[in-house]
N, C-alpha and C positions, 0 to 999 in steps of 0.2 A: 488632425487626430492625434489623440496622444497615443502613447506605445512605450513599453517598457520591453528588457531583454532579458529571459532568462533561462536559467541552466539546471537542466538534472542531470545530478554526478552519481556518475553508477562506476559498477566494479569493471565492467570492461569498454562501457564509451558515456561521453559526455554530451548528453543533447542537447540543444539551444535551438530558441526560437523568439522572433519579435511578435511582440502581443499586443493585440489593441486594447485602448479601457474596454472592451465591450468584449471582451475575449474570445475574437477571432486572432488566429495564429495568419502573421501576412508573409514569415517566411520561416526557413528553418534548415538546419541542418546537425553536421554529429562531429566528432574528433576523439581519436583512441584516447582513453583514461592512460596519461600518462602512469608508469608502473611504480615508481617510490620517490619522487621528488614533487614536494608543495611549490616549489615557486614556478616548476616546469607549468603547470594545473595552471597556476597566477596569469603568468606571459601569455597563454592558448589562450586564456578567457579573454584577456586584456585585447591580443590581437582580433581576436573575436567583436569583443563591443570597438573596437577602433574604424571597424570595416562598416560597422551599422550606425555610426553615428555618423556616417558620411552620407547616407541614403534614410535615416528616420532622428525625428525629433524625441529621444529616449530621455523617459521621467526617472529610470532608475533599471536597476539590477534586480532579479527574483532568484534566488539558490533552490533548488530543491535537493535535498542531502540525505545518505545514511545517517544514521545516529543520534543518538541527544543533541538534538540541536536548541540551542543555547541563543534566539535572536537578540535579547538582552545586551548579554555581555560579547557575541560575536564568536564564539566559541561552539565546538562540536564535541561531545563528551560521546562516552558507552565506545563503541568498536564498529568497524566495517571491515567490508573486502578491501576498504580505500583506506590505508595503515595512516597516512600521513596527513589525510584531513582533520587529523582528531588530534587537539592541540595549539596550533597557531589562531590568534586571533586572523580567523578567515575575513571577516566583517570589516575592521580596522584597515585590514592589508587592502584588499581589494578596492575599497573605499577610495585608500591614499594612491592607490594606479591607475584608476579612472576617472574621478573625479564625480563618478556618480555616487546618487544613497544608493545602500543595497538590504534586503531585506532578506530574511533564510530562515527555513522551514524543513522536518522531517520529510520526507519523502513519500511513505504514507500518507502522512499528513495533508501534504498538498493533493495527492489524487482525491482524497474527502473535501475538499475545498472542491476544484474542480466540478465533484458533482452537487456538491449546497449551491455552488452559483451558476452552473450553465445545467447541470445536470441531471440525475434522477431521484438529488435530492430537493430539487428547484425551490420547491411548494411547502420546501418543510423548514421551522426551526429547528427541530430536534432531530437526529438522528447518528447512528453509526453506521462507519464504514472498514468491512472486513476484506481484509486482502489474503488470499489462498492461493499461494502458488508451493515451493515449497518447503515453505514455512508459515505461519500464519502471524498477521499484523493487523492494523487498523489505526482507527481514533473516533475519537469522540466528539459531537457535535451539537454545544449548546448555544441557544437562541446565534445559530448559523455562525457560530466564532469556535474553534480548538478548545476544548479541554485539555490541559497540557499535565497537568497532576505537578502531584509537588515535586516531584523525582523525573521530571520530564518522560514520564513512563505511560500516561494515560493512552489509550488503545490498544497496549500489549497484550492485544487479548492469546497470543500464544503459547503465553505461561500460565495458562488457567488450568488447571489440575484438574485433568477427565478421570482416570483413574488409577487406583493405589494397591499395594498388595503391605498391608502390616506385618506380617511374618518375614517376606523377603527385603523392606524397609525399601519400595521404590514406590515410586510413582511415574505419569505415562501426561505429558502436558496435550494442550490441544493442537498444537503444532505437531508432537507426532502423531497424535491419531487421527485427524481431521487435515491434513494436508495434503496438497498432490502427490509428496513422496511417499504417504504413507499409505497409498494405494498400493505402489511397486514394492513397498516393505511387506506387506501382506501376500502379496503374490508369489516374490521369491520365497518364503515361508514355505507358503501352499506345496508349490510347486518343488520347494528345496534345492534353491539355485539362488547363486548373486546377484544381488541388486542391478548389477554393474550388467546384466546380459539382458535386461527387459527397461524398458520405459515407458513414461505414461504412453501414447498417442499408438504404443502397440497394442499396450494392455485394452484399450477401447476397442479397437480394430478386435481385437481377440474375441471381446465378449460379445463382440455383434455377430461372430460367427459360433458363438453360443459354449466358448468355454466355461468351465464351473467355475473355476478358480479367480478367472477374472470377474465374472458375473457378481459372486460373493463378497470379492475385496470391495468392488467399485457401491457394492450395496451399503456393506459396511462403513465405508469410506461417506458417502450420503447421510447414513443415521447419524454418524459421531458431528460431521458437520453441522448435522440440523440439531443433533441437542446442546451443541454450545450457543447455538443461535437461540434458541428456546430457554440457556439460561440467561442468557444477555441481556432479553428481552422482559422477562421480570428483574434485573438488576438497574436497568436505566429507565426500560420502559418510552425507549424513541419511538418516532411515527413511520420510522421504515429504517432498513437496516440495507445498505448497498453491498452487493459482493463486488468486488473486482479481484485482480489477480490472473494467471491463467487460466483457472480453471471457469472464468467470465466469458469465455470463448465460446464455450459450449448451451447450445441453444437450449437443452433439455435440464439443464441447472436450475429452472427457478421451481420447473413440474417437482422432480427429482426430491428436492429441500422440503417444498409444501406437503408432498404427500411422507415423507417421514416427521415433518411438526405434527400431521393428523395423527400417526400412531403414537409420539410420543406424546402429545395429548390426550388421548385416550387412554395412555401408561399412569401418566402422572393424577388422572382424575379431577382432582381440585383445582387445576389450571383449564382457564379459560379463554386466556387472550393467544389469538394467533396472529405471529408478526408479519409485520408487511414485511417481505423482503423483492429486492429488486436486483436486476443484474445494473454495470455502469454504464453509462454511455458510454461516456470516455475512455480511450484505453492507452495507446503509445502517447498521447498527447497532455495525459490528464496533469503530471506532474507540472508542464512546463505549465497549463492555464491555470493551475492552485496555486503554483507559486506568486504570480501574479496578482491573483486576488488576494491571497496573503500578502502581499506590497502593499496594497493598498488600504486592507484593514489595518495594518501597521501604522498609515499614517493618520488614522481616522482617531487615533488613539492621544 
């Protein structure tokens, strides 16, 4: 059976796991995100694929990465929590200390991969996948391959401009109004207190015991979600739009989303098509299976 290894590099640990072509995960494990040294990053990974090439027949390496990632030229452009990924040819280096190919991919990115090929987007060519936790991210998904945009920007759908005020010369993107954070920004609001003294998974707790305050963010927090999805969905017009993210946790997410597309439906009038959306299957694993299938449509190319 063949099996490839690969890695999502997050700001505070890096996960690895061996993956079959058929993308079951056969093992897997984690190691602290070294804090500001790339070659430290290098040797962990290295001693990592050293140990699994002793126990699997590995076709190659799968990155899953913050950033503009750049599989091209091997390079991770834009910023992360991970200061020092961004800059060395990752691709080249890595290549020349194992001896395998390696392929690399946005991080979002591969959780949409993940669900085009094992997942809830199985059945579909087309689709997007919106990530909400707290921040908002995504990508784009034609005939089942990455839209990647010319600026390696395709699925930001976080900087979509919800709303604006022309006299005070701002505006309010969809990350802040439509994200997990922006439930607890509304809260402290309400309530007139720091961000820093409430959090999501209280603020829930709170409104099942019938607070206003939470009740109201958590509604609002729902609409503004569901109209960036309702604008999405006349702008590409996929056959279903996946959430993931944290807020994928929650069972009452897809009722929640659908019953505010029906009023904003009814708002908008002239619109007619209401989107399929879905929650992911995949959730801690998604990355490391998308990246994999990203290896592999890499080589197809």
């Amino acid at each position: 059976m063949e099996s490839y290894i690969a890695f999502d590099i997050g700001g505070s640990s890096v996960k690895f796991g061996v993956v079959s072509e058929q993308g079951e995960i056969l093992d897997k494990g984690s190691f602290e995100t070294p804090k500001e040294d790339f070659d430290i990053l290098i040797s962990k990974i290295v001693e990592v694929v050293d140990k699994y090439k002793k126990k699997f027949k590995l076709q190659g390496i799968a990155l899953s990465c913050p950033g503009a990632v750049n599989n091209e030229e091997g390079i991770i452009y834009g910023a992360s929590s991970v200061l020092y990924i961004h800059g060395p040819n990752f691709k080249k280096i890595l290549k020349e200390a194992t001896g395998l190919d390696i392929s690399m991919e946005n991080d979002a990115n591969c959780a949409a991969l993940a669900e085009v090929w094992k997942g809830a987007a199985k059945d579909n060519n087309d689709a997007l996948f919106l990530v909400c936790g707290t921040g908002i991210g995504g990508a784009i998904i034609k005939n089942k391959r990455l839209h990647l945009g010319t600026n390696l920007h395709g699925g930001e759908f976080g900087y979509m401009i919800m709303e604006s005020d022309i006299e005070k010369g701002t505006v309010e993107n969809y990350s802040e109004v439509a994200s997990t954070f922006s439930i607890i920004k509304r809260v402290a609001k309400y309530k007139n207190i720091d961000t820093s003294k409430i959090d999501g998974k209280k603020i829930f707790d709170m409104a099942k015991d019938g607070d206003k305050d939470c009740l109201r963010a958590i509604d609002e927090f729902y609409y503004k979600l569901a109209l960036g999805i309702f604008n999405l969905q006349y702008v590409y017009d996929p056959e279903v739009i996946v959430i993931g993210g944290a807020i994928s946790s929650r069972e009452e997410l897809i009722a929640h989303i659908n019953e505010k597309l029906e009023i904003i439906l009814k708002q908008a009038k002239i619109a007619k098509i209401m989107p399929t959306v879905k929650k992911c299957v995949y959730s801690n694993d998604a990355n490391l299976i998308g990246a994999v299938y990203n290896f592999t449509m890499c080589n197809l190319k």
